[in-house]
N, C-alpha and C positions, 0 to 999 in steps of 0.2 A: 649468667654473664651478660644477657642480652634485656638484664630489665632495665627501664627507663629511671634515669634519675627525674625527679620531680625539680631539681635547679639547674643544671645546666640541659637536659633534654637529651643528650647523647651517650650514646652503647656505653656503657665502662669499660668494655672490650678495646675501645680506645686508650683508656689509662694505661690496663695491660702492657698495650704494644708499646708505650712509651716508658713504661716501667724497664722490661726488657731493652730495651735500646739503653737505658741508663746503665743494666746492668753492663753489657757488653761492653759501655764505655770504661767503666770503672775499671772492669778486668784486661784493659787496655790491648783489647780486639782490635778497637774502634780505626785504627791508621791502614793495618793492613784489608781488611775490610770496603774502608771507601775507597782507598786504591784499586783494589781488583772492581770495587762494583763501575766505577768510574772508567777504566780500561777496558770493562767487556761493553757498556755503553759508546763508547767511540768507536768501537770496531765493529758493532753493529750498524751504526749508523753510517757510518763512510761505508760498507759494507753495497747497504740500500741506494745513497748516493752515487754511488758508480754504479750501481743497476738500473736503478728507476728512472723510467725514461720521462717521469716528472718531479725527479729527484731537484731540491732547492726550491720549488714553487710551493707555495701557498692557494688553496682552492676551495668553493663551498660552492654545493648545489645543494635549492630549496625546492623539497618533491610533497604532494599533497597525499596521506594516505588515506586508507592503510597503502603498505609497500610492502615487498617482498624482494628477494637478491636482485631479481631481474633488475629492477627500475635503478640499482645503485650499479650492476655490472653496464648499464646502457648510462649512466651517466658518468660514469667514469671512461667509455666508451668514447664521448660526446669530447671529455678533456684531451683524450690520445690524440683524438684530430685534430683539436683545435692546436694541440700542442705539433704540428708539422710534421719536420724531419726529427726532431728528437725521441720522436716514438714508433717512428716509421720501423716494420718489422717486427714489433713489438709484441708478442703476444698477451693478449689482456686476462688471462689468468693468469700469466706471468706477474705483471705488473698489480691484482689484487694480491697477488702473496705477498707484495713487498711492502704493498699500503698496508698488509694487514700484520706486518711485523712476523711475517713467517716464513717459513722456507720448503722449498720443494719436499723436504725428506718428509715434513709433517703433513703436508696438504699435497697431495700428489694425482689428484684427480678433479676435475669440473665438478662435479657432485660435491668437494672436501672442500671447496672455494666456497660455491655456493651457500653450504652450510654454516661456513664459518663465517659468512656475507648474515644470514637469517642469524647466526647469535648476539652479530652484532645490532640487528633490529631489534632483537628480542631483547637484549640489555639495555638499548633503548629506551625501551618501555618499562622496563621494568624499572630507573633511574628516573624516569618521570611518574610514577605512581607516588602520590603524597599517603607515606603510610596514616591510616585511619588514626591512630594517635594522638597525630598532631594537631586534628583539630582542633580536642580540647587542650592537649597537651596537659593534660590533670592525670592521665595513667589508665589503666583497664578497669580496676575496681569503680572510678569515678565515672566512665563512659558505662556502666555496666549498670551500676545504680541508676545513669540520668534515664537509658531507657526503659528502667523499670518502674519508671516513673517519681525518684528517690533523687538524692544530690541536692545542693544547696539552689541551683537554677531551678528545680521543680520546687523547693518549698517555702522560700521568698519571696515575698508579695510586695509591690509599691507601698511604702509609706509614707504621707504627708506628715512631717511635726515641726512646729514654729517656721513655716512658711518655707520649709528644703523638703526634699522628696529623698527617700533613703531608698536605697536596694532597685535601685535604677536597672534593667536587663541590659542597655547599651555599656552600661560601666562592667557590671557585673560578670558579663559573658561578651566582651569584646573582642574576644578574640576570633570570634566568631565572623564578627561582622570585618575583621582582617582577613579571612580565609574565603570569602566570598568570591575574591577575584581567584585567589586558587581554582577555588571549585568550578571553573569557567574558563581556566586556561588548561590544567591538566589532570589527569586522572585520579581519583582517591579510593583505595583501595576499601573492596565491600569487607566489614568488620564480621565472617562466618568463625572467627575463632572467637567470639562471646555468643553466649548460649540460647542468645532473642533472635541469631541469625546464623543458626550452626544447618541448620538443614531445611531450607525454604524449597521446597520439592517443587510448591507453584510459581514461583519465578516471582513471587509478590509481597510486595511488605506493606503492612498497615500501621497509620500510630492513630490513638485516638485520646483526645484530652477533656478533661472532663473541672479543669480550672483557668480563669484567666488572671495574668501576675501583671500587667501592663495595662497601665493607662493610655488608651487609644479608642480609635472606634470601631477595634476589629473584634470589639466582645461586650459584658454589662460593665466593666472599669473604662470610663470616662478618664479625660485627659486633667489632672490636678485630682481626683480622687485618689479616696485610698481601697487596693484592690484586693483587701480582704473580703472572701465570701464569694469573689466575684465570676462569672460564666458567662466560658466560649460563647459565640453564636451556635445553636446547635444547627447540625442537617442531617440527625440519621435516630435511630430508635435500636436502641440495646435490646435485644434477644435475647442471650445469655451466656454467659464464659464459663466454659470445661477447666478448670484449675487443673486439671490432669495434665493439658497440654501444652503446659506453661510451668512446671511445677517448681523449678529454680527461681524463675521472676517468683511465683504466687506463695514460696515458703512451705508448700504442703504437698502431698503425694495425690490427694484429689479432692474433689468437691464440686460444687455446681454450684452456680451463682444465676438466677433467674429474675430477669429485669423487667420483661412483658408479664404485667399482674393484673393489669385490667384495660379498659377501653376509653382511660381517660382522654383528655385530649391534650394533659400535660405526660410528656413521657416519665416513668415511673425513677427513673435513674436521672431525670432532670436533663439541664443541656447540654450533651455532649457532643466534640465535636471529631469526624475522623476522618483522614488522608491517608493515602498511599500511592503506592507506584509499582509497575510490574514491568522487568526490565526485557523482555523479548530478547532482539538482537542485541540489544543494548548493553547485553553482561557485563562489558569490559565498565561500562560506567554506573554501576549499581550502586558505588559505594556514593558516585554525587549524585545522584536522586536520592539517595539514603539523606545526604548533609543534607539537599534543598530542603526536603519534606518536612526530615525532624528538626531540624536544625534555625533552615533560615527562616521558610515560612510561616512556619507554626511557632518558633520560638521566638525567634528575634522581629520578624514582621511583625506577628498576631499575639504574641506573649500567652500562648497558647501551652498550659503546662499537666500535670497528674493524669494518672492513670485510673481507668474503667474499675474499679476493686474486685480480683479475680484473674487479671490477666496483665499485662506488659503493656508498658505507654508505646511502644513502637515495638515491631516483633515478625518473624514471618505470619503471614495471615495465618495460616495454621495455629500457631499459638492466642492468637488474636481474638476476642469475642465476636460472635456474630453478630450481623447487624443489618439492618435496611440498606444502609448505602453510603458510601466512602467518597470523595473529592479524587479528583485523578491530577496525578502530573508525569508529565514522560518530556524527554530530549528531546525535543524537533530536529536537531540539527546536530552535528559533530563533526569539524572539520581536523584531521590532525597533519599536521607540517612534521615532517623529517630533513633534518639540517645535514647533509652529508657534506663533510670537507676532511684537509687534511693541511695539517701546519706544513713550517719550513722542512723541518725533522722530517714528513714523508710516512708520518701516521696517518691511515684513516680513522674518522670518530664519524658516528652514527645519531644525533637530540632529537628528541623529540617534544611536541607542544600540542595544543588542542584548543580549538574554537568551540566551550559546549554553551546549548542556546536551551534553555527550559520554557516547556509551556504545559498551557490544563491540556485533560486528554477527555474520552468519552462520554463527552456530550450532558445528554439528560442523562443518563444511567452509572455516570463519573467511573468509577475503576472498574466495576462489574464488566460494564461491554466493553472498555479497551482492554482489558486481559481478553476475552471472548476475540476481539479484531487480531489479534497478535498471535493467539495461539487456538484457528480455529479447526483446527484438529481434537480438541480437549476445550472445549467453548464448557459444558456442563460441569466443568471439577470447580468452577467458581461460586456455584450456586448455591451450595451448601455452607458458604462465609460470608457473604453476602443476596442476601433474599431478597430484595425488592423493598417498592412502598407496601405494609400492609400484610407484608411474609412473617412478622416475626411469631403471630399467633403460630401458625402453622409449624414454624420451625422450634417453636418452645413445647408444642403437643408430641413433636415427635422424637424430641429430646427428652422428657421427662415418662413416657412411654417405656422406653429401655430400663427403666428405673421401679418400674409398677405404679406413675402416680398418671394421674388425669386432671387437667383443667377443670376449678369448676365452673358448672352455668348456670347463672341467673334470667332468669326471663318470668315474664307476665303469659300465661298459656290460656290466661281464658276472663273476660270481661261478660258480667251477666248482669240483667236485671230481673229480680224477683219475679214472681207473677204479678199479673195485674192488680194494682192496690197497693202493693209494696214502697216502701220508699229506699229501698235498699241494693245498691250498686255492688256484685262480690267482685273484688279484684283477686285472682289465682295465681299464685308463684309458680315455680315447679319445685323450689323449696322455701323452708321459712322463710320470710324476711324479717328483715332486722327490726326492732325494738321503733314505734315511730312513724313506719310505715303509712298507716292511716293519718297521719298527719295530713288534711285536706289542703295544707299548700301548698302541697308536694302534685295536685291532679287539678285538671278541668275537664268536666265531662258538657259535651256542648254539642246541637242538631249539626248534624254534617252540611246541610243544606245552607241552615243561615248563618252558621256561627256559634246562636245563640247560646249562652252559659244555662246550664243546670244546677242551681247554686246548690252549694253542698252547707248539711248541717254539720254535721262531725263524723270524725272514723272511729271504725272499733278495733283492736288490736287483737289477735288471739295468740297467745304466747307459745300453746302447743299446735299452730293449725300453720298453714301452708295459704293461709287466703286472710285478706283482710274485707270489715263492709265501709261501704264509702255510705252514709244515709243522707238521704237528698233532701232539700226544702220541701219541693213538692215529686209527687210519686210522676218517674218518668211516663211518656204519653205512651198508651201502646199502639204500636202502627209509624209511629215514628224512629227515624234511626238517629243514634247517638255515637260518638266516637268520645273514648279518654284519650286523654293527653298527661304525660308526664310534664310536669315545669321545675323539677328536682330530679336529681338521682337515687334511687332509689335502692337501696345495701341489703344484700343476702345477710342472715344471720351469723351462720358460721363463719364466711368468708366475707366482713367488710369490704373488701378492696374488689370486690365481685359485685355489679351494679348493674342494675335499669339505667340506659343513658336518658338523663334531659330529651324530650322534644320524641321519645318514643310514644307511639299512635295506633291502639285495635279500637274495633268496631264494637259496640254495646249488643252483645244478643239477647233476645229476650226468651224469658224461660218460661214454665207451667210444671206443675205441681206434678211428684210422683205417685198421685192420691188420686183417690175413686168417692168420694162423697155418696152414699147411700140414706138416703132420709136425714136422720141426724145421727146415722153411724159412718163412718172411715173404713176405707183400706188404703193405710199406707204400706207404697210398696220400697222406701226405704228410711230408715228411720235415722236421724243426724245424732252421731254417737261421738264421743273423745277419740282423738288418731289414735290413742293407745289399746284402742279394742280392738282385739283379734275378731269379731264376731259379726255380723251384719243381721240387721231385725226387720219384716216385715211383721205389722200388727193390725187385728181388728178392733175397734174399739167403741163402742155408744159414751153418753156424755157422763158415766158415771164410775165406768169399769172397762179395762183391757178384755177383750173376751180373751182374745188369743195373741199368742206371740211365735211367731217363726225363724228361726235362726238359722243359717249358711250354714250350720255344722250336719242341719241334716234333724235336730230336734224343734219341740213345739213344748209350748207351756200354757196351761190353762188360764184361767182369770184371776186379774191382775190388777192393782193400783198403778197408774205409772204409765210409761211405755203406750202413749197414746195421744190422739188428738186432743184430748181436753187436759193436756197437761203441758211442762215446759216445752221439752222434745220438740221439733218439727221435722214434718218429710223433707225430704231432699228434691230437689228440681232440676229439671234439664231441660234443654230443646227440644225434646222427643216430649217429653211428657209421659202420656199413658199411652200405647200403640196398640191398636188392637189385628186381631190374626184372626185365621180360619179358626173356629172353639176354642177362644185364647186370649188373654188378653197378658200384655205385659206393663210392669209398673216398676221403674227403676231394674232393680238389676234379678228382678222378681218374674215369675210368668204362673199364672192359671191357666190351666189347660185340660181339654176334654183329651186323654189320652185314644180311651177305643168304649167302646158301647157303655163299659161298665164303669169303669175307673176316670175321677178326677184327681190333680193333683197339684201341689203348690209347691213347686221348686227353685231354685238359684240359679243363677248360670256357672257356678263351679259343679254344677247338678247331683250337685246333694239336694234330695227329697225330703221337703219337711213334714209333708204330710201326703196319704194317699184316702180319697176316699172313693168307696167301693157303692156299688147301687142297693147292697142288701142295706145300707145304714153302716157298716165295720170301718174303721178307721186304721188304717196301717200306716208304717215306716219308712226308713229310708231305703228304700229300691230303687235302686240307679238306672233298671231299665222303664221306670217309670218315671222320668225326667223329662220338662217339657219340652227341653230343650233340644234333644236329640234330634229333632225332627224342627224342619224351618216352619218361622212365626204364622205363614201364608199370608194370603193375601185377605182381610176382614171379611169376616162370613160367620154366620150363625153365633156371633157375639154382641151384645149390645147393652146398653145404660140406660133405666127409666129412673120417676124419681125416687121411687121405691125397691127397688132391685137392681141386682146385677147378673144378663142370662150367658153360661158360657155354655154351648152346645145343649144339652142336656138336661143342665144342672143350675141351678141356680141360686144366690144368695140375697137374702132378703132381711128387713129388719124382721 
């Protein structure tokens, strides 16, 4: 009975009463009826007249709230006197029961005045509240869709064709720009019976848009264009929306929507723009900050329309995506007038009106720190809807956490150059990169000192490898320091949208060989294998034949083509190089070591033993207590390198 007609606007519960009244007449009630209503009206009144010791006058006092009975019993107070001897003896509870059309029997004590003084304040207000409806005056369904971002005002753009502009916002949604002065003279009720604002726990509501429909300069639709395509100014960075907590606006029971993907310096969800407000003291006027926010400023100022996909174009924050940071507006001001008078008749009536004044609120940190000013008892319950500049990584790791996923990382972990004589730059992921990488436009390797460029010949690409080579003109200098510089971004394989930013800068290290040169034999101490080898090889080898081969697993293999210096294969290199120890020396991830009187041994540092040899000539296995490792490298002693051999304690290996 109480739905709204969409053409005349008012209850039908109206029709009703007039329905009835017809019947009544029909069944010809209708004489004796207004007779008695008309009879017990005069006797009421003359009744009041001979009582009211300001019975016949007419009177209005204009008081500033809020107010309470006090200020209407003191100014009704203020009339007995003015009014002389006719109120003289008067008692002024006496005299509110008559204003208030009542009689002792019903109100028979101070406290039953008083009260029935407060309902007529309280009807007051509550006769000045412009219900939420009439804004649009389109119905629930139609207000329920605009804030989900839906309705014919979110999805109609300015059109230019043969020199008229169609779907104008001022035409379109004028009624809006009618209710303006409402929203600034009396109260509008906050709309908690549609489901974007049924339970706002934080006192806060956010809308955020992410299209512009209006030709102006509050967005990229310029004035005579046409505003297809066209976007807000943004000022915040999408994080990501819980479709869970929105699930009426978002159509689904749950989901996640994740908008921080990488480190571009375009944000990934484009320009979005968002406002709200959080109403502190200010409850009674939530519903106009609701209109200012979504309504005038964003819509009809800024033609600021659609929603984030995932969440509610306007909503309690709660429902709302998180984000960097929100525009604030709050009430400066609220002045409300209460009109107390009373007609000839010897009625009292209680109006009321309101003076509201809107402005921005919190500063640099827009609604984050004026929610925090307002309710600083609960300053941290904001933190977790709005994060900052710079927050949303943070707040996207530990949302997807709960879920079992992890952000990925791309990064550059390590810039080398070959040994001496090399012309070769390795650049080190911490995983693949993407197809391309060694594209030399993408780098400048240049002396840190002067600038100067290291001209690059081309790169090589390794489809199964974690590192690309950068190969240089000429073979970097050694002794001198070099820095690369990214001048592209640079794409993780798996995870395109995962990148090296532009303008990233490590230092060039210089490397040495994991190898022992021995006359014209080798000991490399790690051998550069496919990432798909489980296995790791340390080899001896002269320029004809592998003698020996050593493997991580703890075995050895006799002689061999292959698997050697004179062949593709090359060792591996590091900063360390070879290090040599007390009876020891190490070579990549390899150690020779005099373990005790008798025994030498060539082990891993997973310390598996690939081989043991003994002083009688016997050659043994893998014994773990025979690892060189167990025991620290020391400090160099009784190990050394000629051209001709190599001495570790004891023992020695020679061509």
């Amino acid at each position: 009975l109480t739905q709204k007609s969409r053409l005349d606007r008012k209850p039908k519960t109206m029709k009703l009463h007039l329905a009835s009244t017809a019947l009544l007449l029909s069944a010809g009630f209708a004489p004796t009826l207004s007779k008695t209503l008309r009879r017990n009206e005069a006797r009421n009144l003359a009744e009041r007249r001979l009582a009211s010791c300001l019975a016949g006058t007419s009177f209005s006092k204009t008081l500033t709230g809020p107010i309470t009975h006090g200020e209407i019993r003191e100014a009704v107070s203020e009339l007995m006197t003015q009014a002389g001897e006719a109120c003289a003896g008067t008692d002024l509870d006496s005299e509110l029961l008559l204003l208030l059309g009542e009689t002792s029997a019903t109100l028979s004590t101070a406290e039953a005045v008083n009260a029935a003084l407060q309902a007529e304040i309280d009807a007051a207000r509550e006769k000045a509240v412009l219900p939420f409806w009439k804004v649009t005056r389109m119905g629930d369904q139609f207000d329920r869709e605009f804030m989900n971002g839906g309705s014919d005002w979110n999805d109609q753009y300015e059109l230019v064709s043969d020199g008229q502009t169609f779907h104008v916002l001022a035409d379109d949604a004028d009624i809006i720009a009618d209710n303006v002065q409402l929203a600034a003279s009396q109260p509008i009720q906050f709309p908690d019976y549609l489901t974007n604002f049924a339970d706002c726990t934080l006192g806060t509501v956010m809308c955020c848009h992410v299209a512009d429909r209006q030709g102006d300069a509050a967005g990229s639709c310029a004035a005579g264009e046409e505003c297809v395509d066209a976007n807000p100014i943004s000022n915040t960075d999408i994080c990501h929306s819980d479709m869970e907590n929105a699930p009426v606006s978002n159509r689904v029971q749950r989901g996640l929507a994740v908008y921080d993907l990488d480190r571009d310096a375009n944000n990934a969800e484009g320009s979005v723009n968002c406002h709200g407000f959080a109403w502190g003291d200010n409850v009674d006027y939530a519903g106009n900050l609701l209109f200012d926010v979504a309504f005038k400023k964003s819509l009809m100022d800024k033609g600021y329309v659609k929603n984030v996909p995932g969440a509610p174009m306007c909503g309690c924050i709660e429902q709302m995506p998180v984000v960097e940071y929100a525009d604030c507006t709050d009430i400066t001001s609220v002045t409300e007038t209460y009109t107390v008078s009373a007609d000839a008749e010897g009625l009292l009536s209680v109006d009321m009106s309101s003076d509201v004044t809107y402005g921005s609120c919190g500063g640099v940190g827009g609604l984050a720190d004026h929610y925090k000013t307002i309710n600083t008892d609960n300053t941290g319950a904001i933190d977790s809807h709005i994060v900052g500049q710079g927050g949303c990584s943070g707040a996207v790791e530990e949302k997807l956490s709960i879920y079992g996923y992890t952000r990925s990382e791309f990064e550059i972990v390590s810039v080398q150059s070959l040994p001496e004589g090399e012309r070769t730059v390795r650049v080190t992921f911490n995983t693949k990169p993407s197809a391309g990488a060694a594209d030399i436009s993408k780098y400048n390797i240049y002396v840190s000192d002067t600038s100067e460029a290291l001209g690059l010949s081309h790169g090589i690409d390794y489809i199964d490898r974690d590192y690309i080579d950068l190969i240089t003109v000429d073979p970097p200098v050694v002794g001198v320091s070099y820095q690369l510089e990214t001048i592209q971004d640079i794409s993780s394989r798996v995870a395109p949208m995962v990148k090296v930013d532009t303008g990233f800068t490590m230092a060039v290290t210089e490397t040495k060989w994991d190898a022992i040169t021995i006359g014209n034999s080798y000991i490399w101490g790690q051998i550069e294998t496919p990432p798909n080898y489980s296995k790791e090889y340390m080899s001896i080898s002269s320029p004809e034949i592998t003698n020996i081969i050593f493997e991580n697993n703890g075995r050895a293999h006799g002689s061999q083509t292959g698997w050697g210096a004179w062949y593709e294969e090359k060792p591996t290199f590091s900063e360390e190089g070879v290090i040599w120890g007390n009876k020891a020396v190490q070579i990549g991830r390899w150690r020779i070591k005099q373990i005790d009187d008798q025994h030498i041994s060539v082990s891993h540092e997973n310390d598996n033993v690939s081989r043991i040899y003994r002083d009688d000539g016997t050659i043994h296995g893998n014994v773990a207590a025979f690892s060189g490792f167990l025991t620290p490298l020391g400090e160099p002693s009784c190990a050394y390198l000629t051209e001709n051999y190599l001495q570790i304690g004891d023992w020695r290996f020679a061509e």
